[in-house]
OpenMM code with the backbone's topology and positions (N, CA, C; nanometers):
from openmm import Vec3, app, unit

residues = "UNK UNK UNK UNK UNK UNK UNK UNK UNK UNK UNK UNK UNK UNK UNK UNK UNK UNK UNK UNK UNK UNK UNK UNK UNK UNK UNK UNK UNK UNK UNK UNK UNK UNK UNK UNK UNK UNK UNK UNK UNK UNK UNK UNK UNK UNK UNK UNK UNK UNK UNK UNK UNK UNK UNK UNK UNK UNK UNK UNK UNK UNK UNK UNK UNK UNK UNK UNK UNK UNK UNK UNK UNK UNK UNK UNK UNK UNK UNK UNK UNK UNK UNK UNK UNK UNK UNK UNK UNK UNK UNK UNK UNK UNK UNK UNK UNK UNK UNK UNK UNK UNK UNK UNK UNK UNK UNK UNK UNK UNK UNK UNK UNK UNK UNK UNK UNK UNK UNK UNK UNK UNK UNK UNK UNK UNK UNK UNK UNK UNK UNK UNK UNK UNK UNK UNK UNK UNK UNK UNK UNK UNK UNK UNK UNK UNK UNK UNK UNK UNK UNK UNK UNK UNK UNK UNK".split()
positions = [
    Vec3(5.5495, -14.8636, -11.1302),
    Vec3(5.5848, -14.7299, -11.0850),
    Vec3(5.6963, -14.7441, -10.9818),
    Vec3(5.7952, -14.7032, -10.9958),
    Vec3(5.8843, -14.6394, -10.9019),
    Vec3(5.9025, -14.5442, -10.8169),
    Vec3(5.9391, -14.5629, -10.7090),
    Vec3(5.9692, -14.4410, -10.5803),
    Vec3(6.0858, -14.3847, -10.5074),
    Vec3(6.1104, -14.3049, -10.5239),
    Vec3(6.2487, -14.3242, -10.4935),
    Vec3(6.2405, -14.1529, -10.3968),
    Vec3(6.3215, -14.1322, -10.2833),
    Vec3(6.3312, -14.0490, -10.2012),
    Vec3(6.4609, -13.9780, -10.2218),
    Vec3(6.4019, -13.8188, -10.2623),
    Vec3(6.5279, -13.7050, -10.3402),
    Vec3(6.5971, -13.6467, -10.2177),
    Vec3(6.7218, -13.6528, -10.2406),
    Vec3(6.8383, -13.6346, -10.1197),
    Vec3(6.8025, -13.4401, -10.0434),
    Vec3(6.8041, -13.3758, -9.9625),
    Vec3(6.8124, -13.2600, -9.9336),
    Vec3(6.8514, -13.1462, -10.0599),
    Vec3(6.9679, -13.1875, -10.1329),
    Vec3(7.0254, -13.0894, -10.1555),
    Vec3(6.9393, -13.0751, -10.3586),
    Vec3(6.9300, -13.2339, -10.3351),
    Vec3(6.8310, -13.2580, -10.4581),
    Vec3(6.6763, -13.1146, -10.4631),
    Vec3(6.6436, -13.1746, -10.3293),
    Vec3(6.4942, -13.0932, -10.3146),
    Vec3(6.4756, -12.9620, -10.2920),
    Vec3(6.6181, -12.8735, -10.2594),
    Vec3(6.6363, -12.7782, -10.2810),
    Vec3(6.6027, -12.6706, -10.3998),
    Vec3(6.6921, -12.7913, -10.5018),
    Vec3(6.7049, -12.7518, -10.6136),
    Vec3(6.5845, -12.7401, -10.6956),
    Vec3(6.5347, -12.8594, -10.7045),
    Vec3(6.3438, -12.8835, -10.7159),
    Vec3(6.2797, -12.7631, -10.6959),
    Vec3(6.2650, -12.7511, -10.5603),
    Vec3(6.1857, -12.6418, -10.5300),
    Vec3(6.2328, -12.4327, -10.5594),
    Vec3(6.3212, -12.4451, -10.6082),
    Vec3(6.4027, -12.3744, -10.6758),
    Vec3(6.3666, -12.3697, -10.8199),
    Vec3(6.3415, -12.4731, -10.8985),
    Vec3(6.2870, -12.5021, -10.9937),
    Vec3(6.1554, -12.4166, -11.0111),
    Vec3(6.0820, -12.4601, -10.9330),
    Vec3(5.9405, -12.4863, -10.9337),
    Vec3(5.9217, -12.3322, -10.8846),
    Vec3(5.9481, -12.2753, -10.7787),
    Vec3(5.9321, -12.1439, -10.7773),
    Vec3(5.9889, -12.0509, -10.8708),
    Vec3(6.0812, -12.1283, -10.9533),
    Vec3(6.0555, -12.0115, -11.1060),
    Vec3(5.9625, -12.0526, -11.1952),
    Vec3(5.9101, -12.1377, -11.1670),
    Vec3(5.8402, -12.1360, -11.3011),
    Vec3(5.6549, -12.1327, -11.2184),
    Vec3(5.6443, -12.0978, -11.0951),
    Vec3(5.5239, -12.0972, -11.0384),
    Vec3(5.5334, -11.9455, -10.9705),
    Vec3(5.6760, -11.9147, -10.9438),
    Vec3(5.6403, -11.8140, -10.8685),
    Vec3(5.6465, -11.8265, -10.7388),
    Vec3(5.7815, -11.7755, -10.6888),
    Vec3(5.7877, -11.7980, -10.5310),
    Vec3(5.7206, -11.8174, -10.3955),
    Vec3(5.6035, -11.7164, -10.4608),
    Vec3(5.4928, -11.7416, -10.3268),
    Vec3(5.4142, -11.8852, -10.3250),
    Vec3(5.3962, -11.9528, -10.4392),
    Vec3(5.3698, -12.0536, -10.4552),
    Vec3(5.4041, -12.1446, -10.4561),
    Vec3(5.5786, -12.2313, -10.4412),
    Vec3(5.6357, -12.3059, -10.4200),
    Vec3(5.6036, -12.3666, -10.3242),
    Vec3(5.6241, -12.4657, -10.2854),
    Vec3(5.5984, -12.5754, -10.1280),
    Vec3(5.7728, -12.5225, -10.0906),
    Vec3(5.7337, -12.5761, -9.9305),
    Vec3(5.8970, -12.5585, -9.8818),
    Vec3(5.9006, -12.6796, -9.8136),
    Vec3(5.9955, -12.7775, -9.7986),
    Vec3(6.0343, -12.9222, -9.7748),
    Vec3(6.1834, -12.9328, -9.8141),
    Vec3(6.2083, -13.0145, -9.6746),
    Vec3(6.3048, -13.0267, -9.7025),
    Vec3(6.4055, -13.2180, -9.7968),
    Vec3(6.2718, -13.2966, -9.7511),
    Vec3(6.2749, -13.3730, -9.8583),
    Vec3(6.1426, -13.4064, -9.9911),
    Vec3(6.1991, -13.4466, -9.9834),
    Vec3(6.0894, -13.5025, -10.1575),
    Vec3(6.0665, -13.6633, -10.1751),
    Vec3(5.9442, -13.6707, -10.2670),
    Vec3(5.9905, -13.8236, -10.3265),
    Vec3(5.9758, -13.7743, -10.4986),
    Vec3(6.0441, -13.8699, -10.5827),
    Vec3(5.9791, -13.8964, -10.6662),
    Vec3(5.9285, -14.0400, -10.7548),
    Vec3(5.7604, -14.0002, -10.7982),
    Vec3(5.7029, -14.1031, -10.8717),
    Vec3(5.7540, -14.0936, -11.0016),
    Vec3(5.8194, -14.2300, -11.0667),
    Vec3(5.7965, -14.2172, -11.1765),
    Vec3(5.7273, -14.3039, -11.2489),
    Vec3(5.6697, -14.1968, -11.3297),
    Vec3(5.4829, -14.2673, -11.3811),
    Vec3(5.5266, -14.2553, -11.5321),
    Vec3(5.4342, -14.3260, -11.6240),
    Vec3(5.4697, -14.3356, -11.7812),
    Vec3(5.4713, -14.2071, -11.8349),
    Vec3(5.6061, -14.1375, -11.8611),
    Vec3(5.6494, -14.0462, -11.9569),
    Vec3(5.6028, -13.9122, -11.8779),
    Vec3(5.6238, -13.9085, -11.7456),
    Vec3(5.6269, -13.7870, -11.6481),
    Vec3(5.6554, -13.8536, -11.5198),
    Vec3(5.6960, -13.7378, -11.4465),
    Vec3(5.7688, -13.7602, -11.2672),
    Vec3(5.6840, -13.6872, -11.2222),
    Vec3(5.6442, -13.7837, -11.1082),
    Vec3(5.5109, -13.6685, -10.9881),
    Vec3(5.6288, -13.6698, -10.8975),
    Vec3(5.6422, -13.5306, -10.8051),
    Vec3(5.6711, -13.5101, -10.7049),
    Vec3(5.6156, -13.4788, -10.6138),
    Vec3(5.6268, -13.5272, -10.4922),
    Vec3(5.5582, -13.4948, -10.3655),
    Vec3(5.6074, -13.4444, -10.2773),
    Vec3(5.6411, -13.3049, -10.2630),
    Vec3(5.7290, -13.2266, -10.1698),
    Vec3(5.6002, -13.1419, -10.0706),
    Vec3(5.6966, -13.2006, -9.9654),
    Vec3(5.5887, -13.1809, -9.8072),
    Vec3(5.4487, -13.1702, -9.8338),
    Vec3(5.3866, -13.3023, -9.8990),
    Vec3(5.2545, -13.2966, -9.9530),
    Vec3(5.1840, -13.2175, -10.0605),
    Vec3(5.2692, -13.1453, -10.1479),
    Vec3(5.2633, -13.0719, -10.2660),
    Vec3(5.2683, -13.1182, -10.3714),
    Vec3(5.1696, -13.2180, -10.4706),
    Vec3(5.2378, -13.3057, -10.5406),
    Vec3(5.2496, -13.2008, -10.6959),
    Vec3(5.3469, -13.2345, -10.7721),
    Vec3(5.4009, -13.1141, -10.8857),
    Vec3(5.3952, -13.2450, -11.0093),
    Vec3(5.3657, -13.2176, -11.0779),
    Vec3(5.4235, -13.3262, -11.2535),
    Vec3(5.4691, -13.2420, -11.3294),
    Vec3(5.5556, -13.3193, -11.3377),
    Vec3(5.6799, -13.2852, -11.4292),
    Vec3(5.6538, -13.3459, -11.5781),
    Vec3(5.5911, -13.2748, -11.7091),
    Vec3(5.5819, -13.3243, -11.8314),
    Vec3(5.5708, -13.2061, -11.8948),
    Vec3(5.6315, -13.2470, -12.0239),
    Vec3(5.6707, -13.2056, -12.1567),
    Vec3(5.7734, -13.0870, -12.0675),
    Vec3(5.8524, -13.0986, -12.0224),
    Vec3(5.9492, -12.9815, -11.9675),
    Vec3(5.8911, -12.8999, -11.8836),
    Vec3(5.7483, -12.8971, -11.8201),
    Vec3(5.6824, -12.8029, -11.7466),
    Vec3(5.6924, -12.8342, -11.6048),
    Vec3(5.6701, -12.7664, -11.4948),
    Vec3(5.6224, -12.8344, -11.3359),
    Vec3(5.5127, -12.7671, -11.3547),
    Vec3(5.4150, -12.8370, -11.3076),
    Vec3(5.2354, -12.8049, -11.3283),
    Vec3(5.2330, -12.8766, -11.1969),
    Vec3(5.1192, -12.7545, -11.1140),
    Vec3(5.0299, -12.8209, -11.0431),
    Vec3(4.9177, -12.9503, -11.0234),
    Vec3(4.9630, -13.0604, -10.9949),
    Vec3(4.8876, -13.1609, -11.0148),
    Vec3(4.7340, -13.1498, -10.9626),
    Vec3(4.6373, -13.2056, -11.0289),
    Vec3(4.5271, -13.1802, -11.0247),
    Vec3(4.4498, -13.2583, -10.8838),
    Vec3(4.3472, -13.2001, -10.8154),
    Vec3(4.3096, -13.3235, -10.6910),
    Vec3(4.4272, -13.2201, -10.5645),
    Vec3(4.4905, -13.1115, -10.5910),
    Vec3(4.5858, -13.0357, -10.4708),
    Vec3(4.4970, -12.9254, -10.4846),
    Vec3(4.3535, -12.8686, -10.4458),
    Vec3(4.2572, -12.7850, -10.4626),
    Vec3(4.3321, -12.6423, -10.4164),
    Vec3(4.4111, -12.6783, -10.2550),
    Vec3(4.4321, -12.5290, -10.2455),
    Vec3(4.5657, -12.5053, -10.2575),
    Vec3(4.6548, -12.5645, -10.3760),
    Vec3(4.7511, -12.5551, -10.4266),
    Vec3(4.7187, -12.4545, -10.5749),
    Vec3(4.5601, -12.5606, -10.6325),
    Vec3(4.5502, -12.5110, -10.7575),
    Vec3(4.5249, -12.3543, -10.7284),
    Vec3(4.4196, -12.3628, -10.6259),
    Vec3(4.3955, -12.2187, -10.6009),
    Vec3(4.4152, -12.0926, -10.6201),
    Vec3(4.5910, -12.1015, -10.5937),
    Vec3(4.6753, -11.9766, -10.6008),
    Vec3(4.7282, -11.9454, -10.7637),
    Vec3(4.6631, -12.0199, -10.8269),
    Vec3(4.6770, -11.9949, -10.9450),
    Vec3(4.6109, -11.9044, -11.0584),
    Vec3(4.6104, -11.8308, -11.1672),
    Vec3(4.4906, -11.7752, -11.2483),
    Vec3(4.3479, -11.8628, -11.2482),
    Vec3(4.2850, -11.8529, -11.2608),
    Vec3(4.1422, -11.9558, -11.3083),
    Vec3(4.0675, -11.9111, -11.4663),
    Vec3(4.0458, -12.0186, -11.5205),
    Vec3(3.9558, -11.9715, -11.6337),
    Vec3(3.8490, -12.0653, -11.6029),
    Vec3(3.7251, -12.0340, -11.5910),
    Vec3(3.6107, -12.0863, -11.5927),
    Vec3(3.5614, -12.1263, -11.7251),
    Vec3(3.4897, -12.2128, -11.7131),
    Vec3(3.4383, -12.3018, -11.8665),
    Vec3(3.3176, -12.3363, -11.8221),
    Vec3(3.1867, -12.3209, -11.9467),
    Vec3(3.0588, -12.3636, -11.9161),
    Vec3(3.0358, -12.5149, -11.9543),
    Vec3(2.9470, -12.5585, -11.9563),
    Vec3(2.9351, -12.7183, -11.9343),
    Vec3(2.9123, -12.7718, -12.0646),
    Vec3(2.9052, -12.7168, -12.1428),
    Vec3(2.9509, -12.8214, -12.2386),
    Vec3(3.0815, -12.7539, -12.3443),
    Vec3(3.1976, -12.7163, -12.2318),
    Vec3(3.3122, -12.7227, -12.2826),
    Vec3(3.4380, -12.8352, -12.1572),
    Vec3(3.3382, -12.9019, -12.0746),
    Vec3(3.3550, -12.9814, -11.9186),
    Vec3(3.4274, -13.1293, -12.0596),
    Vec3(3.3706, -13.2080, -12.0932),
    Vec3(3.3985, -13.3441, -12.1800),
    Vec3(3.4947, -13.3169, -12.2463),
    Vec3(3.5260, -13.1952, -12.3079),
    Vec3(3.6284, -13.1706, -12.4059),
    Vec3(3.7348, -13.1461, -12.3555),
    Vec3(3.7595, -13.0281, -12.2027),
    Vec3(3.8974, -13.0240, -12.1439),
    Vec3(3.9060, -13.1993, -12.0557),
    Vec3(3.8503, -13.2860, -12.0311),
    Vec3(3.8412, -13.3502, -11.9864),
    Vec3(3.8914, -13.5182, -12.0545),
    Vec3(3.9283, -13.4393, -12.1774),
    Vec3(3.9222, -13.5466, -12.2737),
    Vec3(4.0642, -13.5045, -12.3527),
    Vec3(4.0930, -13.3840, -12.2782),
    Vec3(4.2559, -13.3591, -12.3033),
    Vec3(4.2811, -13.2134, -12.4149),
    Vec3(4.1178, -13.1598, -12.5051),
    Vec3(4.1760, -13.0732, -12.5589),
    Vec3(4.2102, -12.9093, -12.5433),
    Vec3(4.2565, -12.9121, -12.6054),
    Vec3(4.2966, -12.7157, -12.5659),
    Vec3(4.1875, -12.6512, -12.5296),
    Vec3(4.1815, -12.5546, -12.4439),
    Vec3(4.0940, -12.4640, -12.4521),
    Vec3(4.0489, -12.3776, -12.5517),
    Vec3(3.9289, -12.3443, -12.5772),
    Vec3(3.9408, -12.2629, -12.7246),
    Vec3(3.8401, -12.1007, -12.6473),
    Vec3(3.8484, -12.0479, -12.7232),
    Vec3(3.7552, -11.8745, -12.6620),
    Vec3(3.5831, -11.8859, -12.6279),
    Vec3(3.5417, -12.0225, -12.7022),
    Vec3(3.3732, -11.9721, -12.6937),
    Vec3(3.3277, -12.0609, -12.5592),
    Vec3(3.4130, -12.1701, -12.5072),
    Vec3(3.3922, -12.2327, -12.3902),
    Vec3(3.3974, -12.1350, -12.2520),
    Vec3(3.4640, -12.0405, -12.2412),
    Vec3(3.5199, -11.9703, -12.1400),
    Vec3(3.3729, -11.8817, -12.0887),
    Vec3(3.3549, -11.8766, -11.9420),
    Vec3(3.2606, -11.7732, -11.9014),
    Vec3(3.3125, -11.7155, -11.8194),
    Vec3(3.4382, -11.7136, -11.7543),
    Vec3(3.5157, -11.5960, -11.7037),
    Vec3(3.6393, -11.6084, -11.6813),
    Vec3(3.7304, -11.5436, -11.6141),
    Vec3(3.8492, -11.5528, -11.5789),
    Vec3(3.9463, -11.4800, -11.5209),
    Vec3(4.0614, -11.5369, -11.4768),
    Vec3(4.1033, -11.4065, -11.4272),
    Vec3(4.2394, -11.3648, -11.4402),
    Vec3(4.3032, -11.2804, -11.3683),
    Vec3(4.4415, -11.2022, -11.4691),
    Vec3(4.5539, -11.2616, -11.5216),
    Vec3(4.6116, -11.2983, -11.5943),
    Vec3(4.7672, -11.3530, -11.6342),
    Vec3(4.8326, -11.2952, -11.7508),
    Vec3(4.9289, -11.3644, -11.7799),
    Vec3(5.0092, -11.3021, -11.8958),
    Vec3(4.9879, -11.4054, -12.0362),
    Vec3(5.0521, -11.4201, -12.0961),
    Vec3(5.0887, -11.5701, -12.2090),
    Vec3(5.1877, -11.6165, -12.1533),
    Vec3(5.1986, -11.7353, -12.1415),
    Vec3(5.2861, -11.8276, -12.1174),
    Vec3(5.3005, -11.8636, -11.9234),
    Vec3(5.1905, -11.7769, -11.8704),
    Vec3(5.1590, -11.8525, -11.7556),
    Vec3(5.1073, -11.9563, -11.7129),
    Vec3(5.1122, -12.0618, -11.6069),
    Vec3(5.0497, -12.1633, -11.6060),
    Vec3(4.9248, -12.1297, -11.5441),
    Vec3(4.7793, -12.2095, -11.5860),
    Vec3(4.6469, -12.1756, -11.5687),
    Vec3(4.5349, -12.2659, -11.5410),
    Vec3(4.4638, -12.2626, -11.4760),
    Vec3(4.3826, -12.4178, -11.3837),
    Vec3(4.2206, -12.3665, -11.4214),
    Vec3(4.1835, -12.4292, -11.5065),
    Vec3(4.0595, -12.4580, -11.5490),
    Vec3(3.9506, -12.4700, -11.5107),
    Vec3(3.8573, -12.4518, -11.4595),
    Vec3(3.7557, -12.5244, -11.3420),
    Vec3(3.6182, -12.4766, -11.4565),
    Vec3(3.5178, -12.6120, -11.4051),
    Vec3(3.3538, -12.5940, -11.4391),
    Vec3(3.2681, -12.4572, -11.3680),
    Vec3(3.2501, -12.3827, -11.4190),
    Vec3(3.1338, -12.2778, -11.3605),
    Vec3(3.0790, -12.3444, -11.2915),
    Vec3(2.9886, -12.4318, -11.2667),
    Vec3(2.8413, -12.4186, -11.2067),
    Vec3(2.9192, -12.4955, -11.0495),
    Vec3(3.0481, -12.5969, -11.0709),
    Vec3(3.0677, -12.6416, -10.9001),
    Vec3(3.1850, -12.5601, -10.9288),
    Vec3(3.2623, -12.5283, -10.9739),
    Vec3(3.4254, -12.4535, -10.9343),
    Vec3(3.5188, -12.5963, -10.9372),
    Vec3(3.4757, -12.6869, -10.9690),
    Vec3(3.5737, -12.8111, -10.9808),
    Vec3(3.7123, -12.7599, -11.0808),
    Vec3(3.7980, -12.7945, -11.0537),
    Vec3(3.9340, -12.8108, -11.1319),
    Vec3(3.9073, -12.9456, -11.2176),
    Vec3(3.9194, -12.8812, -11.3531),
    Vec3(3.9501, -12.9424, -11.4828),
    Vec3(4.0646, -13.0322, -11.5505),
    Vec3(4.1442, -12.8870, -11.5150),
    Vec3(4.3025, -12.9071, -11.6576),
    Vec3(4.3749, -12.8247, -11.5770),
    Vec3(4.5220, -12.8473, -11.6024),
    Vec3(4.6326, -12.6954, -11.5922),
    Vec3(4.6517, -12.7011, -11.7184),
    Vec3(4.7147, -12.6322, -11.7522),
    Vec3(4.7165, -12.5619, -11.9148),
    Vec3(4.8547, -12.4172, -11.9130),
    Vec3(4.9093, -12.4051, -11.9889),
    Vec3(4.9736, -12.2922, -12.0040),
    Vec3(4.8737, -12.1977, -12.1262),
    Vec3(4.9059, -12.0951, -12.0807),
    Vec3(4.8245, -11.9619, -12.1744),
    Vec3(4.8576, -11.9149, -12.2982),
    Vec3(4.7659, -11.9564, -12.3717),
    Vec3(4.8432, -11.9396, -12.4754),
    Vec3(4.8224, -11.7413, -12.5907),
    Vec3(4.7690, -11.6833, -12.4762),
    Vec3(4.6960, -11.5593, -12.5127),
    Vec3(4.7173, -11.4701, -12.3297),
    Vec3(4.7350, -11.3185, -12.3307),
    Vec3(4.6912, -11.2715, -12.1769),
    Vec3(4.5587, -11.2458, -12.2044),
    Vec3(4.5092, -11.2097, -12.0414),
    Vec3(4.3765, -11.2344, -12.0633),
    Vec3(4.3579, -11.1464, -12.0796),
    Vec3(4.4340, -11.0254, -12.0831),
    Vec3(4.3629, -10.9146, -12.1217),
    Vec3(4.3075, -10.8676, -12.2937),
    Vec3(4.3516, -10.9923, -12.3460),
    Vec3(4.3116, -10.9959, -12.4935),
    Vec3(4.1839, -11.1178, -12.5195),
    Vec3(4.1685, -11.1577, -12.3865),
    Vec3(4.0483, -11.2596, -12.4519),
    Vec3(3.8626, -11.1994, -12.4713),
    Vec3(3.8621, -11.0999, -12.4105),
    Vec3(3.7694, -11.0299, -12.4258),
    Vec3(3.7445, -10.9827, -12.5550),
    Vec3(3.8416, -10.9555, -12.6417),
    Vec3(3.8458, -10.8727, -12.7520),
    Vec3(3.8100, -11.0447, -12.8390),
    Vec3(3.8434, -11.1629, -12.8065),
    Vec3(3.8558, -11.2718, -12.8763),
    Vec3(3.6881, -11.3342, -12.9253),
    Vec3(3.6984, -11.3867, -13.0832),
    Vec3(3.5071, -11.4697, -13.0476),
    Vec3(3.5918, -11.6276, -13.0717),
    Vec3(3.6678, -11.6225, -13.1317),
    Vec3(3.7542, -11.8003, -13.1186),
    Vec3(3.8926, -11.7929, -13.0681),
    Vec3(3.9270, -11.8848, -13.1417),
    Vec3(4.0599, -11.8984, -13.1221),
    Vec3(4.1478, -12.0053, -12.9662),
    Vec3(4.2484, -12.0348, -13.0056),
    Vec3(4.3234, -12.1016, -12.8690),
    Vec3(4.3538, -12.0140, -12.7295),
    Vec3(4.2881, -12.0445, -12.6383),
    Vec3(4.3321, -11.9812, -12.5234),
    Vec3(4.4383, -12.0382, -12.4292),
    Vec3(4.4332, -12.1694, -12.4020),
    Vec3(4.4891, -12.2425, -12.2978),
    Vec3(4.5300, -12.3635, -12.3655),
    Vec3(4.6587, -12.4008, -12.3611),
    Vec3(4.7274, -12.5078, -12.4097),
    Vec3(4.7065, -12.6139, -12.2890),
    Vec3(4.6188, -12.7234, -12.2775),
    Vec3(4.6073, -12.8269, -12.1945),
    Vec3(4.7167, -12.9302, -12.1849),
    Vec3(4.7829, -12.9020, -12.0628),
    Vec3(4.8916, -12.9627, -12.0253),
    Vec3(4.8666, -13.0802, -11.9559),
    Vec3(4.7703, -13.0799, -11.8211),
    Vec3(4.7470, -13.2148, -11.7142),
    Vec3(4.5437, -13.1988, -11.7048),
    Vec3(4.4919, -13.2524, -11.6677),
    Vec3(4.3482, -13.3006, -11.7226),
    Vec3(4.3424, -13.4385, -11.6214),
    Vec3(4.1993, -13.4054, -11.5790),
    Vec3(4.0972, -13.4980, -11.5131),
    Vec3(4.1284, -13.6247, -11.5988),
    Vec3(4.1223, -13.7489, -11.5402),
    Vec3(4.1282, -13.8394, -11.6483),
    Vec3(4.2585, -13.9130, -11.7582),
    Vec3(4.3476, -13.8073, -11.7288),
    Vec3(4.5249, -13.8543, -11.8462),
    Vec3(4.5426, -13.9375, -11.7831),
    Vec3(4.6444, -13.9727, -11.8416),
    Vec3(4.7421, -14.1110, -11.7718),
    Vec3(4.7823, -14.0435, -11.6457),
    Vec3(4.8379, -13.9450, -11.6425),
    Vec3(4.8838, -13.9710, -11.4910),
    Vec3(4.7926, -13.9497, -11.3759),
    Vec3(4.6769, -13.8891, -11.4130),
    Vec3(4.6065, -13.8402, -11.2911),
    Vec3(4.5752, -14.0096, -11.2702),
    Vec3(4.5202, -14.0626, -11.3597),
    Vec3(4.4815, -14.2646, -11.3164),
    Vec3(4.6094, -14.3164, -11.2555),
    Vec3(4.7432, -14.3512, -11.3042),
    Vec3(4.8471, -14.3704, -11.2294),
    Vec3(4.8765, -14.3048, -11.0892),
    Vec3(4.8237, -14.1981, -11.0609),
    Vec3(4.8490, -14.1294, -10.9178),
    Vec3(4.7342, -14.2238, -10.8488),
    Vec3(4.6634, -14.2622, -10.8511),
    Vec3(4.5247, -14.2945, -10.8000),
    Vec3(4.6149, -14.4424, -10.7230),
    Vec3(4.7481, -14.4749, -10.7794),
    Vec3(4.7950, -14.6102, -10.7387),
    Vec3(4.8857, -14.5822, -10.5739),
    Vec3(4.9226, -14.4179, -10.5760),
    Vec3(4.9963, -14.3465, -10.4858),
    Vec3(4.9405, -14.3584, -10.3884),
] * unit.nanometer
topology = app.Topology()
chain = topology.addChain("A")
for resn in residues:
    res = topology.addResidue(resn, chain)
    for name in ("N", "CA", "C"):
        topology.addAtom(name, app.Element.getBySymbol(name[0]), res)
């Protein structure tokens, strides 16, 4: 793994990034950065905010609780816990609640019974249509308990 420390005008831009695609209120503000680069994604760590960068997305990295926070939540009952955990999509009959977004927002997963964070995931449905849903794909699982990078961060 490599480390390398992103210049000012670099981390600007970053975080510029990242508040479009998170949403301004949610961005970190720093004025430097580092970045990890880990197998086939970049973690960034801006003023203790760490972000991964894969498949073209910035996702909230998992293990930043009151980062994930400010995000939608979809709750999942326990035996849909092994399956996001194991990397796959969310599907409609796992879900026991959730709360407001659009499609194509990014979305943080957590177990009902502790509120643990799961997965981030982009949406692949708003939620205002999952009620009406008995299957189908809800949440495209992007980062997950357990992937390669959450084990590679563990080296950070």
């Amino acid at each position: 793994m490599r480390v390398d420390t992103i210049s000012k005008s670099d981390t600007a831009a970053l975080v510029a990034r990242v508040a479009g695609q998170w949403g301004g209120d949610r961005a970190p503000a720093a004025r430097n950065a580092r970045v990890y680069r880990l197998e086939g994604a970049l973690l960034y760590d801006i003023g203790g905010v760490r972000v991964l960068e894969a498949g073209g997305a910035l996702l909230p990295f998992l293990g930043q609780d009151e980062t994930l926070g400010t995000f939608p939540r979809v709750t999942v009952d326990a035996g849909a816990v092994r399956f996001m955990c194991n990397g796959a999509n969310l599907m409609r009959p796992g879900i026991t609640g959730h709360g407001e977004f659009a499609a194509g927002d990014i979305v943080c997963i957590a177990e009902a019974t502790h509120g643990k964070f799961l997965a981030v995931g982009r949406a692949s449905v708003a939620s205002s249509e999952i009620d009406g849903m008995e299957r189908g794909e809800v949440v495209r699982n992007m980062h997950y308990v357990s992937d390669r990078h959450w084990d590679a961060a563990k080296a950070i």
